[in-house]
C-alpha positions in Angstrom: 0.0 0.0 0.0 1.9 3.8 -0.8 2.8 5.5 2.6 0.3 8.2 1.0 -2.6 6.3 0.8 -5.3 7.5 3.2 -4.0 10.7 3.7 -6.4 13.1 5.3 -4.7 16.9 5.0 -1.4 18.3 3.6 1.2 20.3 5.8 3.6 22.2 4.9 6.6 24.2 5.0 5.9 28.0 4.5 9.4 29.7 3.4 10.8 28.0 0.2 7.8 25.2 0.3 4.8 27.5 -0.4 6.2 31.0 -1.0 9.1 32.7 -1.9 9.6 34.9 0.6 13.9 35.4 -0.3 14.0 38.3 -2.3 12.3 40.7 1.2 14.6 38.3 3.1 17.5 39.9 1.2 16.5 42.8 1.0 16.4 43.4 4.8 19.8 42.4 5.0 21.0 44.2 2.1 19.5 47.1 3.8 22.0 47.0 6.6 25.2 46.3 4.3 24.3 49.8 2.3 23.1 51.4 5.8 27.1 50.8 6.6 28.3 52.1 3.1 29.2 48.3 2.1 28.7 47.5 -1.6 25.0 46.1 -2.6 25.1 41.8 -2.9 23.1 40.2 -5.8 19.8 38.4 -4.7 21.4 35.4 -6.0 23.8 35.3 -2.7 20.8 35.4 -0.5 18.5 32.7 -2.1 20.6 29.6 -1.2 20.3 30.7 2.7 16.9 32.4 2.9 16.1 28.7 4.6 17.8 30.1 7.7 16.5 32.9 8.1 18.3 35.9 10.0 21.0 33.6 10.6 21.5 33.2 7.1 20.8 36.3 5.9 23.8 37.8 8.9 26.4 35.1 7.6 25.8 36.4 3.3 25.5 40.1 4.5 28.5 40.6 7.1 30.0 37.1 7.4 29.5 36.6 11.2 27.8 33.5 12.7 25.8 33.3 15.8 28.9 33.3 18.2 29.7 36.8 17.4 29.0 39.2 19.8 27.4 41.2 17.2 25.2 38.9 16.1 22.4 39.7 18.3 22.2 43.0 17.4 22.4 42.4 13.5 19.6 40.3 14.3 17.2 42.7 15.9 18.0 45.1 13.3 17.2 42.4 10.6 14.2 42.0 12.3 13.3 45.4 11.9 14.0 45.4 8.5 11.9 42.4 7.5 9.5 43.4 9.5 9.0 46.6 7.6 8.9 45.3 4.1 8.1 41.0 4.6 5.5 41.4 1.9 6.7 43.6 -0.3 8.4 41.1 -3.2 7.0 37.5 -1.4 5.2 36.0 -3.8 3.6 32.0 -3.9 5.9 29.7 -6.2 4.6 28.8 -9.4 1.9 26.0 -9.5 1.1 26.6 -5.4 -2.2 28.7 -5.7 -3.4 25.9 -8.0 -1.9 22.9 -6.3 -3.6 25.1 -3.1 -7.0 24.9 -5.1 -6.9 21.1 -6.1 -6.3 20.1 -2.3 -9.5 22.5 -1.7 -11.3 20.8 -4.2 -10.8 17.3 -3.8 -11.7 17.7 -0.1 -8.1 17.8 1.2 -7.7 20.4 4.3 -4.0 21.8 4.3 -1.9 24.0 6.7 1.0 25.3 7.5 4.0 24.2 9.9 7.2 27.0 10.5 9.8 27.6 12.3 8.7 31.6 11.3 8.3 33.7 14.6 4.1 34.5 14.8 5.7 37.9 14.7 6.0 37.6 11.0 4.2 34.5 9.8 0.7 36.2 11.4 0.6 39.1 9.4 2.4 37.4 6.9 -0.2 35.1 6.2 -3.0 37.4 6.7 -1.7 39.8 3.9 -1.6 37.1 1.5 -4.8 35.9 -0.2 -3.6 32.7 -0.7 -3.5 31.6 2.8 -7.4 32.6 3.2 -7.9 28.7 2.8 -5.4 27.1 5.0 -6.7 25.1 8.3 -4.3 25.7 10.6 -1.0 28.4 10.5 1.2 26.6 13.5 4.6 28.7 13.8 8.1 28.3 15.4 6.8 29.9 19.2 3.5 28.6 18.4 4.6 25.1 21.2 7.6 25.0 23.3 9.4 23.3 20.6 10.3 24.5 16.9 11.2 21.6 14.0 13.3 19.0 14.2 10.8 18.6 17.2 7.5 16.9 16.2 5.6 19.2 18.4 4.4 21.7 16.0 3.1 19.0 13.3 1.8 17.4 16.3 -0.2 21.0 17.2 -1.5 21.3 13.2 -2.8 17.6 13.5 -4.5 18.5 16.1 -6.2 21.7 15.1 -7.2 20.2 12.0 -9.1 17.1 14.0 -6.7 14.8 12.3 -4.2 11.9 13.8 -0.6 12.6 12.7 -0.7 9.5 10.4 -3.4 11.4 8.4 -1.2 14.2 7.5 1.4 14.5 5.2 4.0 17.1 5.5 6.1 19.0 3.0 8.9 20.6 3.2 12.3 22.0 1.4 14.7 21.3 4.5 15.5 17.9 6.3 14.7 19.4 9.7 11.0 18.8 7.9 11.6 15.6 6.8 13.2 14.6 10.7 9.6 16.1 12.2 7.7 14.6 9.7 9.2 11.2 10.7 9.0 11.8 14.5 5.6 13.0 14.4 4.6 9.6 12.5 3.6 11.3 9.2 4.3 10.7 5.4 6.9 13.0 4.2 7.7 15.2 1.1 10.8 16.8 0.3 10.5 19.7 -2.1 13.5 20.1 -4.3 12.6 23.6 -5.6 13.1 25.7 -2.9 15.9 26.4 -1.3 18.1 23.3 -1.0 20.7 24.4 -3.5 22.5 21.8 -5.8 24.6 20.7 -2.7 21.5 19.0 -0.5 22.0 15.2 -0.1 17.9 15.1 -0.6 18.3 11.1 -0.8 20.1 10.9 2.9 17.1 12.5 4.3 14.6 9.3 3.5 11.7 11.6 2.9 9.3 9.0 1.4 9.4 11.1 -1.7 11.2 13.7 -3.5 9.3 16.4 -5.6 10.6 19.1 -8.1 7.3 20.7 -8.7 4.6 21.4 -6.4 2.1 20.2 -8.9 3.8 16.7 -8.4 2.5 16.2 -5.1 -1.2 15.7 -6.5 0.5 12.9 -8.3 1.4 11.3 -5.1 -1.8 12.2 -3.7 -3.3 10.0 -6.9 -5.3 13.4 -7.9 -3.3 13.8 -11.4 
């Protein structure tokens, strides 16, 4: 029997799963290299990390990890940036509104698991008519425990009135794929966010690998 069969609702990631939120990401931190008179980077240098967030963003713009004492501050300020502008050029990756649509159709809730502060996914999500649909919006504060942990899968399963096993979730990172596992769910591994060429997808063991998101109705036996 597929590991898909008798799935209930779709999960997913939010930041390089259903939207492409890196070129605001970027920006923010862009905005602090010409703040300091540094030269502007391409958006191209940004992509590959918008997966981790400020973190990410800190290490393209300045080159400085968490154990700097600076970081902390370059992270507030990034904040503040993204804060400012989070909507501005985030837009839904191709095929999502309709693969969004097809779930609706065919009776399949869906929702969405991140390790985004509420800070940013709450308004986020609200300003974007795509996510007028979605069952359940569980961030990374939203439970004591961000992804790996299974906790906030756990929390969507729950709001949506589903066990875990009913759910599938989706993501472009293999801290997805390890919650997925843990919290007893079917996972997807989507290769066109923002893995970059150098992601060992197959080490994960998601139980499948798409590089569409229209291929996931596939899986879902809808197409």
């Amino acid at each position: 029997m597929s590991r898909f069969a008798g799935v209930r609702a779709v999960l997913f990631d939010l930041d390089g799963t259903l939207i492409d939120s890196a070129p605001d990401l970027g920006a923010a931190a862009d905005q602090m290299r010409v703040a300091r008179g540094m030269a502007s980077l391409p958006l191209e240098n940004y992509r590959p990390m918008a997966g981790s967030g400020a973190r990410g963003m800190i290490a393209v713009a300045f080159g400085r990890g968490t154990d700097h004492p600076e970081f902390e501050a370059l992270r507030q300020e990034f904040f503040a940036n993204y804060e400012a502008r989070m909507t501005r050029l985030t837009r839904p990756f191709g095929q999502v509104p309709e693969m969004l649509a097809e779930l609706q159709a065919a009776g399949l809730p869906w929702g969405v698991v991140t390790n985004k502060a509420e800070r940013f996914t709450l308004p986020l999500t609200a300003a974007m008519p795509l996510f007028a649909t979605a069952g359940a919006v569980v961030c990374g504060d939203t439970t004591p425990h961000p992804k790996p942990h299974p906790a906030p899968l756990l929390e969507a399963a729950r709001r949506m009135g589903l066990d875990a096993a009913e759910c599938v979730y989706v993501g472009d990172d293999e801290r997805d794929i390890l919650a997925g596992r843990a919290a007893g769910m079917p996972t997807v591994a989507a290769r066109y966010g923002y893995l970059g060429a150098a992601a060992d997808v197959a080490a994960w063991n998601a139980d499948a690998v798409i590089a569409r998101p229209d291929e996931l109705l596939k899986l879902l036996g809808m197409a």
